[in-house]
C-alpha positions in Angstrom: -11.1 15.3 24.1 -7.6 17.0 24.5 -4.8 14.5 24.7 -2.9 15.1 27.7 0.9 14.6 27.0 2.3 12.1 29.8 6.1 11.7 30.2 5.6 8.7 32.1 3.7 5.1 32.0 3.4 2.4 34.3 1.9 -1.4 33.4 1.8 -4.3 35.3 1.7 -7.3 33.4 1.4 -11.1 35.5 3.8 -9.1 38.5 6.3 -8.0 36.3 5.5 -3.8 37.0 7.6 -1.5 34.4 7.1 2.1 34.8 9.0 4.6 32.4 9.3 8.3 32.8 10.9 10.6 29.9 13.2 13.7 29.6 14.0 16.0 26.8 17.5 17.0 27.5 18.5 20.2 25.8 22.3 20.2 25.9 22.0 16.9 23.5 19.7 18.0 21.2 19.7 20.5 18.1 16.2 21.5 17.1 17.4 24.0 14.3 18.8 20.6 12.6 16.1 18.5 13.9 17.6 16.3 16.4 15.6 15.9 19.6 17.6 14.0 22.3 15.6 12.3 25.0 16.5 10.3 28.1 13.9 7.7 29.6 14.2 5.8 33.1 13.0 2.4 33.1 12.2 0.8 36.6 11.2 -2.7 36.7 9.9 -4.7 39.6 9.0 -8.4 40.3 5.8 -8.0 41.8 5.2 -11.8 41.4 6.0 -15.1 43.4 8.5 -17.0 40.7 11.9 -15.5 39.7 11.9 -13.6 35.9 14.8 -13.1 33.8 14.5 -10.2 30.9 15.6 -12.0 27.7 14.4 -9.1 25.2 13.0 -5.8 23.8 10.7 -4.7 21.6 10.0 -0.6 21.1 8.3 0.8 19.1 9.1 4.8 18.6 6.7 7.1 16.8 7.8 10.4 16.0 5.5 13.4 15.5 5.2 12.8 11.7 3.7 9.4 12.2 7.5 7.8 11.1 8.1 4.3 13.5 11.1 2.9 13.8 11.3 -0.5 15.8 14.2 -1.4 18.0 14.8 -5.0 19.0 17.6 -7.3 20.8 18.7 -8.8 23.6 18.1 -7.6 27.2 18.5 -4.3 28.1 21.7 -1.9 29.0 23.7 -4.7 27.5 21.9 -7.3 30.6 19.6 -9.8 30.8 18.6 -8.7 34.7 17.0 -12.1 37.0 14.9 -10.7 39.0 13.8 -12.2 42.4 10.3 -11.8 43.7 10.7 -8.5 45.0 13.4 -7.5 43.1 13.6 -4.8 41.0 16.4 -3.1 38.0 16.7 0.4 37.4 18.3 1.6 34.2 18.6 4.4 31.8 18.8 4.8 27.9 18.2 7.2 25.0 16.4 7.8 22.3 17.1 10.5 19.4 14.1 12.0 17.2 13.8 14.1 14.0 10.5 15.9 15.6 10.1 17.5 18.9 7.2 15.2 19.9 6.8 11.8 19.6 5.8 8.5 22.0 7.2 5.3 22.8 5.8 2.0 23.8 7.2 -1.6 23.9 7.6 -5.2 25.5 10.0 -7.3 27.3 10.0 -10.4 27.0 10.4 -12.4 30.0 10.8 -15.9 30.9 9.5 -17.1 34.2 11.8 -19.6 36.5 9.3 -22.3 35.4 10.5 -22.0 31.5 7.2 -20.2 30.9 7.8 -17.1 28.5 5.3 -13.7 28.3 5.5 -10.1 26.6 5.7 -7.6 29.9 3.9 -4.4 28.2 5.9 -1.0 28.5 2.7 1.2 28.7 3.1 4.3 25.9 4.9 7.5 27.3 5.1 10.6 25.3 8.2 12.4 24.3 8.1 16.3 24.4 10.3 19.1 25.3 8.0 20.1 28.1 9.9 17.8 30.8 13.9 18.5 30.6 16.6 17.5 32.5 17.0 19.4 35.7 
């Protein structure tokens, strides 16, 4: 079975919905030195009844050659968005690689208006030159 390569993801994890979607953006990048620039957009929604504030992240970045690097902190964008039910938090970010393919995947961690805490999965995206910046 050929794997299909899919800029974008979308999970849902207790109403907290994160969908991604990836660009390779050229004018950043310089394959003959191999640096590959891409841009992701990250939409979240609360799809669920309690307020959620995004405390955390947790990628995880694999590059064609199998190479992960790990990127954790606080919030995202430099925030720590509270989301309403209904609510949602659009941002952008960036992520360099050494190969021209490669795939991300992650968590958030999330704490619920109740004090209860949960991993929000960031379904796996892949990152290829095949979907530029327009």
């Amino acid at each position: 079975m050929k794997h299909t390569v899919n800029p974008t993801s979308s999970a849902v994890t207790r109403g907290i919905k994160i969908d991604v979607e990836s660009e390779y953006d050229p004018e950043r990048s310089d394959p003959a030195n191999g640096y590959y620039f891409f841009v992701y957009h990250v939409k979240i929604v609360n799809q669920s009844d309690l307020t959620a504030q995004l405390i955390s992240r947790h990628w995880v970045i694999t590059d064609a050659d199998g190479h992960i690097e790990e990127v954790k902190g606080p919030g995202v964008v430099g925030e720590q968005p509270v989301l309403d039910p209904g609510e949602s938090f659009e941002y952008s970010s960036a992520c360099p690689l050494k190969t021209a393919t490669g795939y991300m995947r992650g968590t958030y961690q999330m704490t619920l208006q109740n004090g209860e805490k949960f991993d929000a999965d960031i379904g796996r995206f892949e990152l290829a030159p095949g979907y530029t910046l327009h």
